[in-house]
N, CA, C and O atoms as a Tinker XYZ file with bonds, in Angstrom:
   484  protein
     1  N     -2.356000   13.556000   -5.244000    73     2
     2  CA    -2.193000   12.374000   -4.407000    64     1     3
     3  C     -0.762000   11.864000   -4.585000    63     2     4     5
     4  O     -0.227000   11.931000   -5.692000    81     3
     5  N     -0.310000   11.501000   -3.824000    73     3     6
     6  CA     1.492000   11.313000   -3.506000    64     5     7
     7  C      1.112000    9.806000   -2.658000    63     6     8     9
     8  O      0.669000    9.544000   -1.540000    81     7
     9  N      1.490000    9.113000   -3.687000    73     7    10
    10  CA     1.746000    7.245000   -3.227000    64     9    11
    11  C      3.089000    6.462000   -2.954000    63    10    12    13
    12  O      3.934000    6.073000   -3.759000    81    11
    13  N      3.062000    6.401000   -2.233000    73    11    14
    14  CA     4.208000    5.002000   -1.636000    64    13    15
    15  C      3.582000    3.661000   -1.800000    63    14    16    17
    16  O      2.594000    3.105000   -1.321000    81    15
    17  N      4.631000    3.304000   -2.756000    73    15    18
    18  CA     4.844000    1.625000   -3.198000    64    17    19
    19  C      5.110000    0.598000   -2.541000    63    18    20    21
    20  O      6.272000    0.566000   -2.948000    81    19
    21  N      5.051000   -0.315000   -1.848000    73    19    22
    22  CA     5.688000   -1.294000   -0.724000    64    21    23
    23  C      5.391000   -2.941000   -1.423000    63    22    24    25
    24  O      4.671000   -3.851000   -1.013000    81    23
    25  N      6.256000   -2.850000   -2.600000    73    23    26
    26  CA     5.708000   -4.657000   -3.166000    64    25    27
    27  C      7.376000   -4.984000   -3.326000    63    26    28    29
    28  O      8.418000   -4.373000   -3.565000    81    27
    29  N      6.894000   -6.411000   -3.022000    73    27    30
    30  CA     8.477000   -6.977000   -3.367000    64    29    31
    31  C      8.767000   -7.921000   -4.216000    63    30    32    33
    32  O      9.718000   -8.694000   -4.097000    81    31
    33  N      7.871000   -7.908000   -5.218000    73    31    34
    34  CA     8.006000   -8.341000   -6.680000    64    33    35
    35  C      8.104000   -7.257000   -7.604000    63    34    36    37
    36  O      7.142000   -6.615000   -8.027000    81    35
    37  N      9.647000   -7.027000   -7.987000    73    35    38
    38  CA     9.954000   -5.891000   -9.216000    64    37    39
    39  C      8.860000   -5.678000  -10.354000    63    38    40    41
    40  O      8.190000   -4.742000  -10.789000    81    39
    41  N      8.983000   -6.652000  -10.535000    73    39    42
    42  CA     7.554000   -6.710000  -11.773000    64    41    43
    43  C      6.169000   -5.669000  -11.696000    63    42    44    45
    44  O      5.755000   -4.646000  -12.241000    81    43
    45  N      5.781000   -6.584000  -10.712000    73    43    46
    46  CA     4.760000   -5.852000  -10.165000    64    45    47
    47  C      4.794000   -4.288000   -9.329000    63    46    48    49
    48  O      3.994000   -3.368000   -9.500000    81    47
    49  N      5.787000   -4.311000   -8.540000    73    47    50
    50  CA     6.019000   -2.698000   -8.249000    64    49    51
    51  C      6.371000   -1.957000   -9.485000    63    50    52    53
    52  O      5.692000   -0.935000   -9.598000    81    51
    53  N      7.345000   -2.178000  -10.593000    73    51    54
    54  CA     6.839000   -1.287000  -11.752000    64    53    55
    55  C      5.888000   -0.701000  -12.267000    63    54    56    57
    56  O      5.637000    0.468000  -12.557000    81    55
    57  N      4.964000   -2.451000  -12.416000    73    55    58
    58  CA     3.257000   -2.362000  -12.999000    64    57    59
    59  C      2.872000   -1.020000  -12.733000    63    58    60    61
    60  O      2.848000   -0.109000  -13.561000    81    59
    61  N      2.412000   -0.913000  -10.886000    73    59    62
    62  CA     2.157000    0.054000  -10.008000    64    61    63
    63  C      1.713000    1.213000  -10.428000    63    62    64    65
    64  O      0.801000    1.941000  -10.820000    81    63
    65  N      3.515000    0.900000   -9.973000    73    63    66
    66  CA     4.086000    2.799000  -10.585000    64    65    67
    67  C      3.777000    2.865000  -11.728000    63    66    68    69
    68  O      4.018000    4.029000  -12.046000    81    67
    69  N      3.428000    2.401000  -12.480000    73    67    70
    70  CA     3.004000    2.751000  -13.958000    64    69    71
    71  C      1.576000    3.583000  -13.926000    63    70    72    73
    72  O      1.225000    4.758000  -14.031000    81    71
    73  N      0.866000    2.111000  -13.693000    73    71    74
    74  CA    -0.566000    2.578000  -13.157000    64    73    75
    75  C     -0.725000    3.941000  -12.719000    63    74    76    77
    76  O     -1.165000    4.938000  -13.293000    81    75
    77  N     -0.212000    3.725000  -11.445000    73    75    78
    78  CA    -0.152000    4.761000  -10.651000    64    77    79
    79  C     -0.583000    6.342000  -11.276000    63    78    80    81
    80  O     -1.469000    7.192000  -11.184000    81    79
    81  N      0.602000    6.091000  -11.908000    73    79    82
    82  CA     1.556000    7.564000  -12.904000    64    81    83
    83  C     -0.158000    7.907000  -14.324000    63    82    84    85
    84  O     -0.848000    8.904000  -14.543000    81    83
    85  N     -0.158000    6.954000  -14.715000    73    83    86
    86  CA    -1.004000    6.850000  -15.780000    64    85    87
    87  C     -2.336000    7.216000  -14.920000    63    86    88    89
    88  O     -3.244000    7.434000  -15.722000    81    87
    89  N     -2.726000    7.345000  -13.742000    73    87    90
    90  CA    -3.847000    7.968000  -13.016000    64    89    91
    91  C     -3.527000    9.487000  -13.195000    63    90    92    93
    92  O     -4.272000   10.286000  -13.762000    81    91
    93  N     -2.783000    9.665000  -12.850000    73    91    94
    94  CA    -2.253000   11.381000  -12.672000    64    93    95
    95  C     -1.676000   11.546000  -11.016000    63    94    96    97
    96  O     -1.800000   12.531000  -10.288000    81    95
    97  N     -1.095000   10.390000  -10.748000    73    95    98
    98  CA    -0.694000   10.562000   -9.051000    64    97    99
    99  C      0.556000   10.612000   -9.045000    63    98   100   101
   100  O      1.211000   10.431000  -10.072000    81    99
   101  N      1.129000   10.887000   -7.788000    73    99   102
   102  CA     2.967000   10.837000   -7.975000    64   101   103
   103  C      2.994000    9.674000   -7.255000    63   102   104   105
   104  O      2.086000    9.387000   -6.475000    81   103
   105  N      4.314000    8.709000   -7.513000    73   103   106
   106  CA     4.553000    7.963000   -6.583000    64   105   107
   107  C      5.585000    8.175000   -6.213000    63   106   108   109
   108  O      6.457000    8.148000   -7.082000    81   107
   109  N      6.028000    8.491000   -4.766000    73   107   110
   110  CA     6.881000    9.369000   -4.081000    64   109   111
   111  C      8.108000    8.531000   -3.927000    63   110   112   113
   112  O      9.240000    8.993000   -4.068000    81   111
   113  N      7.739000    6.761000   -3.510000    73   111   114
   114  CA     9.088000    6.103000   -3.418000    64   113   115
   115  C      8.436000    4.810000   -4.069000    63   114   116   117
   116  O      7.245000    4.811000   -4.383000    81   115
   117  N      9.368000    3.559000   -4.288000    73   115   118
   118  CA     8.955000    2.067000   -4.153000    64   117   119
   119  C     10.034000    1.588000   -3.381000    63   118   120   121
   120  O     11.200000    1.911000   -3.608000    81   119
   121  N      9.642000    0.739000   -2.371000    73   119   122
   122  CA    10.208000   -0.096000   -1.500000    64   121   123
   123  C      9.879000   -1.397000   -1.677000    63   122   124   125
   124  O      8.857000   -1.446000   -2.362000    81   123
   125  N     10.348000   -2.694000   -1.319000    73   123   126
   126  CA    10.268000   -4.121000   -0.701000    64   125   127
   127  C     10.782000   -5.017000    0.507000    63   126   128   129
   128  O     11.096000   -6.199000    0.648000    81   127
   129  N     10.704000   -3.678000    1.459000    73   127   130
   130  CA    11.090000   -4.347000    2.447000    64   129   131
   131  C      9.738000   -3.705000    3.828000    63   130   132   133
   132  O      8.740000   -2.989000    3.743000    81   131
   133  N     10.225000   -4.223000    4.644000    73   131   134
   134  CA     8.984000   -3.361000    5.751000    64   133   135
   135  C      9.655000   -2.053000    6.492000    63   134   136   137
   136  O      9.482000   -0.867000    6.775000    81   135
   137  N     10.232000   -2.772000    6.554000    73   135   138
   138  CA    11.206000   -1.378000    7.638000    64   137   139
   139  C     11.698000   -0.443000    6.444000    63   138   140   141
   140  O     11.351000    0.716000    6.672000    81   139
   141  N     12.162000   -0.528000    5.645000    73   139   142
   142  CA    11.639000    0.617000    4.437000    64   141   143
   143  C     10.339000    1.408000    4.425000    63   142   144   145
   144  O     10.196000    2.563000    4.826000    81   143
   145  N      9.735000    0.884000    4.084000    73   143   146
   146  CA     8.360000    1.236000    4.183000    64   145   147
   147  C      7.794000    2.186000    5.259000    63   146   148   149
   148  O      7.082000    3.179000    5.110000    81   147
   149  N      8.512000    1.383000    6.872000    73   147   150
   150  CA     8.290000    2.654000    7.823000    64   149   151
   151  C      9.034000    4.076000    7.882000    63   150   152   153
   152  O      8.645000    5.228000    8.077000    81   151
   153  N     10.510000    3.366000    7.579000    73   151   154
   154  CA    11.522000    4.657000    7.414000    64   153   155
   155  C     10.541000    5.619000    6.182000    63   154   156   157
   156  O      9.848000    6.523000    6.650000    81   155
   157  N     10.524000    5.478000    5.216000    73   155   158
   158  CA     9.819000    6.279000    3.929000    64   157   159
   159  C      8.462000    6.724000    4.407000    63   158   160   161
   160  O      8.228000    7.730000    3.737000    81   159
   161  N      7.602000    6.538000    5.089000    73   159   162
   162  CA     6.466000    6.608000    5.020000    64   161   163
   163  C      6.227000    7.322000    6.307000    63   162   164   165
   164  O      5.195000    7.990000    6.378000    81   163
   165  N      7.084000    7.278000    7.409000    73   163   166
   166  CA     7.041000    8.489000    8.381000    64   165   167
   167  C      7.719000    9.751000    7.541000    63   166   168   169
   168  O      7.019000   10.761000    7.463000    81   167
   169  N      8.742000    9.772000    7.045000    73   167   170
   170  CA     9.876000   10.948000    6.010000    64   169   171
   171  C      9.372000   11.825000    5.037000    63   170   172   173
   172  O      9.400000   13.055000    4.992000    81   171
   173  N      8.780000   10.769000    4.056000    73   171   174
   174  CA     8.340000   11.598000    2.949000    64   173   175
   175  C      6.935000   11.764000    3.455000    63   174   176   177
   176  O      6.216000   11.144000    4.239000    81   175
   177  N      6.769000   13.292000    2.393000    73   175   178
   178  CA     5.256000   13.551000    2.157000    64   177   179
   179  C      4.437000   11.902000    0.927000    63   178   180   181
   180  O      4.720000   11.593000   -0.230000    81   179
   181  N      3.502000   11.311000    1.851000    73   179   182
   182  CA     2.787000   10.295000    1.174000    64   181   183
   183  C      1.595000   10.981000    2.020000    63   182   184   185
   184  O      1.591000   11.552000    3.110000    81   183
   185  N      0.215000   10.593000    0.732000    73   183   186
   186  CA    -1.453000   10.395000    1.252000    64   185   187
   187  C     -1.941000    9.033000    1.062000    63   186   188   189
   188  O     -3.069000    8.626000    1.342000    81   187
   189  N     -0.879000    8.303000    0.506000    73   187   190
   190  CA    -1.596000    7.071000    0.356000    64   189   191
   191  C     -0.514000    5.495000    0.437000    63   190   192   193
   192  O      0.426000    5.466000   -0.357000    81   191
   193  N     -0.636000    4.715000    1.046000    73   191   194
   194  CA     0.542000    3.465000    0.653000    64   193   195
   195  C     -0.453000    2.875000    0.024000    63   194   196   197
   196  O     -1.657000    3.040000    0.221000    81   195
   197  N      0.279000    1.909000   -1.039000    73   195   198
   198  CA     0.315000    0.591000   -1.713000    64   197   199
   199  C      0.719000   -0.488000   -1.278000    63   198   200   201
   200  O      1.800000   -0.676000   -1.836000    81   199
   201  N      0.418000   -1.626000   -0.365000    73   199   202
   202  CA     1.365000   -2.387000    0.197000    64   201   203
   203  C      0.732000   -4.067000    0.031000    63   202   204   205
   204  O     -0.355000   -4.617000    0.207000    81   203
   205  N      2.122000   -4.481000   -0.416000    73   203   206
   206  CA     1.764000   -6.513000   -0.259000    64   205   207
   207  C      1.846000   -6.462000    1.323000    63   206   208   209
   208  O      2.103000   -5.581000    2.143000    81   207
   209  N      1.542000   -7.681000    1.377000    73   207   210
   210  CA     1.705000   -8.256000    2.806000    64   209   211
   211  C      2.650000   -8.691000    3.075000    63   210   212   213
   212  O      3.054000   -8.334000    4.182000    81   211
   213  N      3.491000   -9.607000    2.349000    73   211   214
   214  CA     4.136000  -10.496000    2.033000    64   213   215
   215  C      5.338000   -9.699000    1.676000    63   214   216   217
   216  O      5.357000   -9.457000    0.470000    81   215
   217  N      6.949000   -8.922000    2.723000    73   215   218
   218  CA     7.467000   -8.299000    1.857000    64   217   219
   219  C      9.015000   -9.128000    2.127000    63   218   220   221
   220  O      9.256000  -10.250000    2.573000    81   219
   221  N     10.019000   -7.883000    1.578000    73   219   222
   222  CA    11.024000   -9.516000    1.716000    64   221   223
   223  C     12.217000   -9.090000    3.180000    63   222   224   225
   224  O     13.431000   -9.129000    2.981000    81   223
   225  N     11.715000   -8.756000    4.400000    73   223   226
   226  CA    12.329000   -8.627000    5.323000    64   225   227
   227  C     11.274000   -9.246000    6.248000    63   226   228   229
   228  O     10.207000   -9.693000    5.827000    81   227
   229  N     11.724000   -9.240000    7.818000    73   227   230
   230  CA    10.864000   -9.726000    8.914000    64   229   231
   231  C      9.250000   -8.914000    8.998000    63   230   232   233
   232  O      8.173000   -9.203000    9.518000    81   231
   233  N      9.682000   -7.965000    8.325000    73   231   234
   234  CA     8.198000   -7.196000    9.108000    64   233   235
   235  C      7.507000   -7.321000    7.591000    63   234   236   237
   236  O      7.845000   -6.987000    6.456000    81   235
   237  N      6.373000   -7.975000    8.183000    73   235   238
   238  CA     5.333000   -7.684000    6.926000    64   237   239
   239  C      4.517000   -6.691000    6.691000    63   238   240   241
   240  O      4.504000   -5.839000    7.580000    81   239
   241  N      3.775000   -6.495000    5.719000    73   239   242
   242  CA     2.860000   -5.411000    5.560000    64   241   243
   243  C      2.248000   -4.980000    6.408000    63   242   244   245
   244  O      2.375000   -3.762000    6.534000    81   243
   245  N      1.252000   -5.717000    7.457000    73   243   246
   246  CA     0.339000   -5.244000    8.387000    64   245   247
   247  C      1.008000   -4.988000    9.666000    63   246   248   249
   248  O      0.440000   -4.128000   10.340000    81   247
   249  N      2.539000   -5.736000   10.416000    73   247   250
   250  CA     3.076000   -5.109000   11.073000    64   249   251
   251  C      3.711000   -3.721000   10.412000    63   250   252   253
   252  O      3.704000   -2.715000   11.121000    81   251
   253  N      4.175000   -3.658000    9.279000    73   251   254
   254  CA     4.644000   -2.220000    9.093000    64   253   255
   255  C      3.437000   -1.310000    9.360000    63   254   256   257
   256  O      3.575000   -0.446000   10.227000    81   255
   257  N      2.381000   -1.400000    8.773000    73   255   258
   258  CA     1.426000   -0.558000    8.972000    64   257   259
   259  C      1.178000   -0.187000   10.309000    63   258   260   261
   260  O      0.765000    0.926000   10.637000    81   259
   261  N      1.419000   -1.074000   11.049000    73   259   262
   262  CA     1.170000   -0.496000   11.976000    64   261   263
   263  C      1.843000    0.560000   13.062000    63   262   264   265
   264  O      1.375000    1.283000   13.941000    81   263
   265  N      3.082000    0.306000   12.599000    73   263   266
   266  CA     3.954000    1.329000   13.311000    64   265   267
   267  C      3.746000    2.542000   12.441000    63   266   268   269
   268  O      3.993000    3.576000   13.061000    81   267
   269  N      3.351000    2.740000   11.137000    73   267   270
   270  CA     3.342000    3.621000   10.316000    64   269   271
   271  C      2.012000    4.296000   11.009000    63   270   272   273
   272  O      2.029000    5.407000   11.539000    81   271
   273  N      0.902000    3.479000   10.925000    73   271   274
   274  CA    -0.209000    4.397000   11.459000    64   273   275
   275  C      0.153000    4.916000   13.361000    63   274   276   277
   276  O     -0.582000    5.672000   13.996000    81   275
   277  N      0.947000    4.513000   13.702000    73   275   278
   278  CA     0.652000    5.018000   15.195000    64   277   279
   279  C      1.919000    6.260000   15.353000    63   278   280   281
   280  O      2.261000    6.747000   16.430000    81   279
   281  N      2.562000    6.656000   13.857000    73   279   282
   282  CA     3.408000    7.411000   13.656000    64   281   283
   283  C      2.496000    8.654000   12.824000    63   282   284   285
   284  O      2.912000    9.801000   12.984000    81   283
   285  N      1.387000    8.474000   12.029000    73   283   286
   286  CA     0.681000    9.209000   11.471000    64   285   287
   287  C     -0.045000    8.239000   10.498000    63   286   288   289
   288  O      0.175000    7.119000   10.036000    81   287
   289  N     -1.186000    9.359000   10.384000    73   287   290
   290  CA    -2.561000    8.810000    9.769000    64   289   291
   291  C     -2.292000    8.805000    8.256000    63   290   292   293
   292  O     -2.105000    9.871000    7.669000    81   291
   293  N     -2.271000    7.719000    7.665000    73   291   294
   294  CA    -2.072000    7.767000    6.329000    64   293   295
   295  C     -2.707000    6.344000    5.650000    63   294   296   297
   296  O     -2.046000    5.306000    5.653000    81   295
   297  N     -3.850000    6.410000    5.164000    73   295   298
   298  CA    -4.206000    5.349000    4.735000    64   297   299
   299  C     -3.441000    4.076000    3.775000    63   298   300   301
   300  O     -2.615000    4.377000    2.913000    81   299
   301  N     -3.812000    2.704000    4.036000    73   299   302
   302  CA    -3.450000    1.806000    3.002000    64   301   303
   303  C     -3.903000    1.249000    2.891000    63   302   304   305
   304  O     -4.492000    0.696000    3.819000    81   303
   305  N     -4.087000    0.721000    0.985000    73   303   306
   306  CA    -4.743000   -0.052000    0.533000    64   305   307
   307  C     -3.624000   -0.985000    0.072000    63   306   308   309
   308  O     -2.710000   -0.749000   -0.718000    81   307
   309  N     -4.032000   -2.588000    1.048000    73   307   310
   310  CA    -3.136000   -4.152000    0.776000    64   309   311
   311  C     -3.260000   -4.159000   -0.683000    63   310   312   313
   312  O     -4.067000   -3.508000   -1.346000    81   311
   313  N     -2.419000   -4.924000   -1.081000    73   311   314
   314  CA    -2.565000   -6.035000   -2.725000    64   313   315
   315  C     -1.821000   -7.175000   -1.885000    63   314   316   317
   316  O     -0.785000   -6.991000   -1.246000    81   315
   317  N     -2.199000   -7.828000   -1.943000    73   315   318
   318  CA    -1.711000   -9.630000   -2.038000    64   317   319
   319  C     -2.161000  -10.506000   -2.683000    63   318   320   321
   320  O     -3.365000  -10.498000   -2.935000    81   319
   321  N     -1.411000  -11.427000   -3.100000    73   319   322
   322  CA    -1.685000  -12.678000   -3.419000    64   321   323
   323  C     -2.133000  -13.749000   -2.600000    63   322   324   325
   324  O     -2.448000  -14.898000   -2.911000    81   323
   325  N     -2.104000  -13.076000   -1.308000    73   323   326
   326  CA    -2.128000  -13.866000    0.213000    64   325   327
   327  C     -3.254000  -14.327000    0.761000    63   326   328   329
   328  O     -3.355000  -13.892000    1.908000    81   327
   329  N     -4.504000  -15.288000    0.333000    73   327   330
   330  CA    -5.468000  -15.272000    0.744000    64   329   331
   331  C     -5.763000  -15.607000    2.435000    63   330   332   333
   332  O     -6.786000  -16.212000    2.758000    81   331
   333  N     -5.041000  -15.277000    3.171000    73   331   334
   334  CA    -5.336000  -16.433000    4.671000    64   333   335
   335  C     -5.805000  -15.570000    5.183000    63   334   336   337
   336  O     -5.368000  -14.427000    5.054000    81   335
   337  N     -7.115000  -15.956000    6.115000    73   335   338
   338  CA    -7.812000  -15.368000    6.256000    64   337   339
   339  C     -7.337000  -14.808000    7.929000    63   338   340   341
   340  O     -8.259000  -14.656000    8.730000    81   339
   341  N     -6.187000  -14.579000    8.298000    73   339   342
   342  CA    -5.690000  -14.815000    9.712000    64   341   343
   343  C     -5.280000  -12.887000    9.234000    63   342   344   345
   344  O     -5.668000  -11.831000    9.733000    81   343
   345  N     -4.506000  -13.144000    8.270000    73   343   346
   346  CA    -3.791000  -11.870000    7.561000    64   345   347
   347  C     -4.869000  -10.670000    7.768000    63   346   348   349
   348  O     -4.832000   -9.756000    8.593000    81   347
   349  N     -5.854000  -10.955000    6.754000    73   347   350
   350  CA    -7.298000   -9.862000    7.373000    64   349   351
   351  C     -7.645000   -9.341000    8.619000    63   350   352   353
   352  O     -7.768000   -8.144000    8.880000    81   351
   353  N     -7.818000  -10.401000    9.478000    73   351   354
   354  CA    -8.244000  -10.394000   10.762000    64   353   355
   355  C     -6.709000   -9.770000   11.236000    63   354   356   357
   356  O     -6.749000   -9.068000   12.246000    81   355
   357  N     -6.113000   -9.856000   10.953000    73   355   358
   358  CA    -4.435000   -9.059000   12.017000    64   357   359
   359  C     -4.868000   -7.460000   11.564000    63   358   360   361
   360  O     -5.001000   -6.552000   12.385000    81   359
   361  N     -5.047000   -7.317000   10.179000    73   359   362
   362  CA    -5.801000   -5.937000    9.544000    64   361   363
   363  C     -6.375000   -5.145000    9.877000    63   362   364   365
   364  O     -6.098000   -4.000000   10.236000    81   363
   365  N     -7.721000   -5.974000    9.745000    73   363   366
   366  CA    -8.936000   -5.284000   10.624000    64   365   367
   367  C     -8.676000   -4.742000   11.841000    63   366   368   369
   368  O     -9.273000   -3.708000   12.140000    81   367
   369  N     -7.875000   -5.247000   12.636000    73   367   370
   370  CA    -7.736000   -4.973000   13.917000    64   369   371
   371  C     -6.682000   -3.015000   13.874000    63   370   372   373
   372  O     -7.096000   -2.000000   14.435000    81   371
   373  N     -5.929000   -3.080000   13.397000    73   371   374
   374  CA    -5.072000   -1.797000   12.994000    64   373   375
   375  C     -5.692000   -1.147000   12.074000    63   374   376   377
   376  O     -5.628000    0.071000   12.244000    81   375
   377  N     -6.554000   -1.644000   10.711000    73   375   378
   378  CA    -7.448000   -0.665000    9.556000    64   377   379
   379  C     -6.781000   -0.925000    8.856000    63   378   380   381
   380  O     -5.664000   -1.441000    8.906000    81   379
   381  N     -7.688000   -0.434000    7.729000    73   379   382
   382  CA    -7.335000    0.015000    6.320000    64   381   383
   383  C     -7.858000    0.137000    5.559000    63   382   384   385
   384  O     -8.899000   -0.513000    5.653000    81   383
   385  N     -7.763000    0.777000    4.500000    73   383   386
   386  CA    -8.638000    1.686000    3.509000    64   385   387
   387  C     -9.580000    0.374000    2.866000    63   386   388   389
   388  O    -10.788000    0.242000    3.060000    81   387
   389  N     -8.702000   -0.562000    2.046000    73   387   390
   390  CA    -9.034000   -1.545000    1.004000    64   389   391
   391  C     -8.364000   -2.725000    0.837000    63   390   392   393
   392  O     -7.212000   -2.752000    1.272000    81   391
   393  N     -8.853000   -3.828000    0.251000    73   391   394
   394  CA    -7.350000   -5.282000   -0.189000    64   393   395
   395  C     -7.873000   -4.965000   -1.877000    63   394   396   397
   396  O     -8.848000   -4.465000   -2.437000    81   395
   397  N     -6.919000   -5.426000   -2.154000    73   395   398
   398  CA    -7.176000   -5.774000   -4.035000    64   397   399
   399  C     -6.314000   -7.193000   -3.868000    63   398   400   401
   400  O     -5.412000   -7.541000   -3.107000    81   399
   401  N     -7.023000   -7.829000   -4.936000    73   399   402
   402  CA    -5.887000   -9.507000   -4.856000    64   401   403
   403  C     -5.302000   -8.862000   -6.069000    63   402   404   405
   404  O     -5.547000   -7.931000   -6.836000    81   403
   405  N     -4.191000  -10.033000   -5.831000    73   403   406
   406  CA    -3.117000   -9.788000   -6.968000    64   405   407
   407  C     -4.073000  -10.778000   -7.945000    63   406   408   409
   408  O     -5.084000  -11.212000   -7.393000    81   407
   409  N     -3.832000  -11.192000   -9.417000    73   407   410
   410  CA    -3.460000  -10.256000  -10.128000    64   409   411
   411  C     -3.903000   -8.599000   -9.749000    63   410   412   413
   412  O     -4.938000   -8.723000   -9.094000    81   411
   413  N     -3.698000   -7.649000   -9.825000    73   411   414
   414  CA    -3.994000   -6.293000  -10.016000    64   413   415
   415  C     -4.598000   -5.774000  -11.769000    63   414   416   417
   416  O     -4.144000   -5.815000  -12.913000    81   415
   417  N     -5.656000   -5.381000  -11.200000    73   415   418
   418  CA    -6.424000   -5.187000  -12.699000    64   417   419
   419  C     -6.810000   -3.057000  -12.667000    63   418   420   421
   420  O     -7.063000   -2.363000  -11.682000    81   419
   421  N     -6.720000   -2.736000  -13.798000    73   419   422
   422  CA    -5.855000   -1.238000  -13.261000    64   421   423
   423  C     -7.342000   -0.047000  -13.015000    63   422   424   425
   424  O     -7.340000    0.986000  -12.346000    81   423
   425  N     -8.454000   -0.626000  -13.782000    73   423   426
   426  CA    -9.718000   -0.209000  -13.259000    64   425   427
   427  C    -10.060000   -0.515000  -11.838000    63   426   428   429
   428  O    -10.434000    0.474000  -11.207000    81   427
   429  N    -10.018000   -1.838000  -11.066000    73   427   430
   430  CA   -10.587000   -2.034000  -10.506000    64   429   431
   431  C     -9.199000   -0.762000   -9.190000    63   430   432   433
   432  O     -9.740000    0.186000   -8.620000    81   431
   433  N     -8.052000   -0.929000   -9.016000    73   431   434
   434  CA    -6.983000    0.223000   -8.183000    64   433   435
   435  C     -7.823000    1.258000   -8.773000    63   434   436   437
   436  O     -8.615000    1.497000   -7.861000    81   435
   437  N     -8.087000    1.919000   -9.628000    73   435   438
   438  CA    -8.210000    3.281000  -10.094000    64   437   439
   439  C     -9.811000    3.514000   -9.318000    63   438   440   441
   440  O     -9.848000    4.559000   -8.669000    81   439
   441  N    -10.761000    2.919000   -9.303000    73   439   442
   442  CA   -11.937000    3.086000   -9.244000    64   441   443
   443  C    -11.567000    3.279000   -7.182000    63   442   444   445
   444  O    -12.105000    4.147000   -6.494000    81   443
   445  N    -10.774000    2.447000   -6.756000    73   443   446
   446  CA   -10.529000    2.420000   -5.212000    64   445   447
   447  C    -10.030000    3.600000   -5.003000    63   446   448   449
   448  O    -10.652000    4.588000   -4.613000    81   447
   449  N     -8.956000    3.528000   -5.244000    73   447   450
   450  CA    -7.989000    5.351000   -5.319000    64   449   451
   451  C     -8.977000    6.213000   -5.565000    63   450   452   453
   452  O     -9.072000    7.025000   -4.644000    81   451
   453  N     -9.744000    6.377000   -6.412000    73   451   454
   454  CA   -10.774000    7.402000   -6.204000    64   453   455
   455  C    -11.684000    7.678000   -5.150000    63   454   456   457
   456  O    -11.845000    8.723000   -4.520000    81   455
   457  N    -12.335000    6.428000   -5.044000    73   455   458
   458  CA   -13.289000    6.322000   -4.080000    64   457   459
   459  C    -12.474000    7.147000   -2.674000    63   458   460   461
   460  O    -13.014000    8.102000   -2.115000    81   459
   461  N    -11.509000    6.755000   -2.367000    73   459   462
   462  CA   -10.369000    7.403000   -1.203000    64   461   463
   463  C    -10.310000    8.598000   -1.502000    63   462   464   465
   464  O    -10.564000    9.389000   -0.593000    81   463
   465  N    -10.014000    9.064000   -2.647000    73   463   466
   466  CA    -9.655000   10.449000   -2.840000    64   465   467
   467  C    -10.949000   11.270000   -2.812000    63   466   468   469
   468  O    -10.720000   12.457000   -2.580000    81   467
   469  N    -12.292000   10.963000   -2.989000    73   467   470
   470  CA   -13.880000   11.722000   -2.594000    64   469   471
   471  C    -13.761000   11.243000   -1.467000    63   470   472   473
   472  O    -14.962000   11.488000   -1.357000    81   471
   473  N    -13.387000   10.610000   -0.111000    73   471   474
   474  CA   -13.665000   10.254000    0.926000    64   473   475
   475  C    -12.750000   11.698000    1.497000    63   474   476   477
   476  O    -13.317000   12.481000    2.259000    81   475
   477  N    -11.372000   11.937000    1.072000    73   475   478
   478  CA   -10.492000   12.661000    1.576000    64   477   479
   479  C    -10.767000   14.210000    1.767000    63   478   480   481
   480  O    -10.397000   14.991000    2.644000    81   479
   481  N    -11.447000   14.355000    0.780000    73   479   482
   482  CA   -11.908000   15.757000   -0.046000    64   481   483
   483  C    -13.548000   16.407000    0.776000    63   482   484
   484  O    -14.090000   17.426000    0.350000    81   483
């Protein structure tokens, strides 16, 4: 599994990639911007994004996603801190795999990532 990062708190995109790595996955890039995110995520080989909502350019998570999915099928699972319930509903409407709230707790990503990866298989 080959993951793309899309958070725009350093901190926390480290965390991630840590996580991530400590699953046995690659993480192919980390970004914090949106239009990053699309540039990288049409380019590189990714099976999976990681993405806040909340990133630090105009396009947020669920508009990036969406140019990303109508460029190719590649699932994502949100993390935010973002509870509004407007954000979901913009979501739902384009998809997506999963949300996790931030904090990020590394069982509860690992147990999701799996679940995706027997869905894939």
């Amino acid at each position: 599994m080959k993951i793309l990062i899309v958070e725009d708190d350093q901190v926390l995109a480290l965390m991630l990639q840590q996580m991530v790595r400590e699953m046995g996955y690659e993480v192919v890039d980390v970004v914090n911007k949106g239009a990053d995110a699309i540039d990288k995520a049409t380019h590189l080989d990714c099976n999976l994004i990681l993405m806040d909502i909340m990133l630090e350019d105009d396009i947020d998570g669920i508009e990036a996603y969406a140019k990303i999915k109508s460029a190719r099928d590649v699932p994502v699972i949100y993390i935010t801190g973002n509870s509004d319930p407007m954000n979901k509903q913009r979501a739902e409407v384009i998809g997506f795999f999963d949300f996790i709230p931030k904090p990020v707790i590394f069982e509860e990503l690992e147990e999701i990532i799996e679940k995706l990866v027997q869905e894939m298989s």
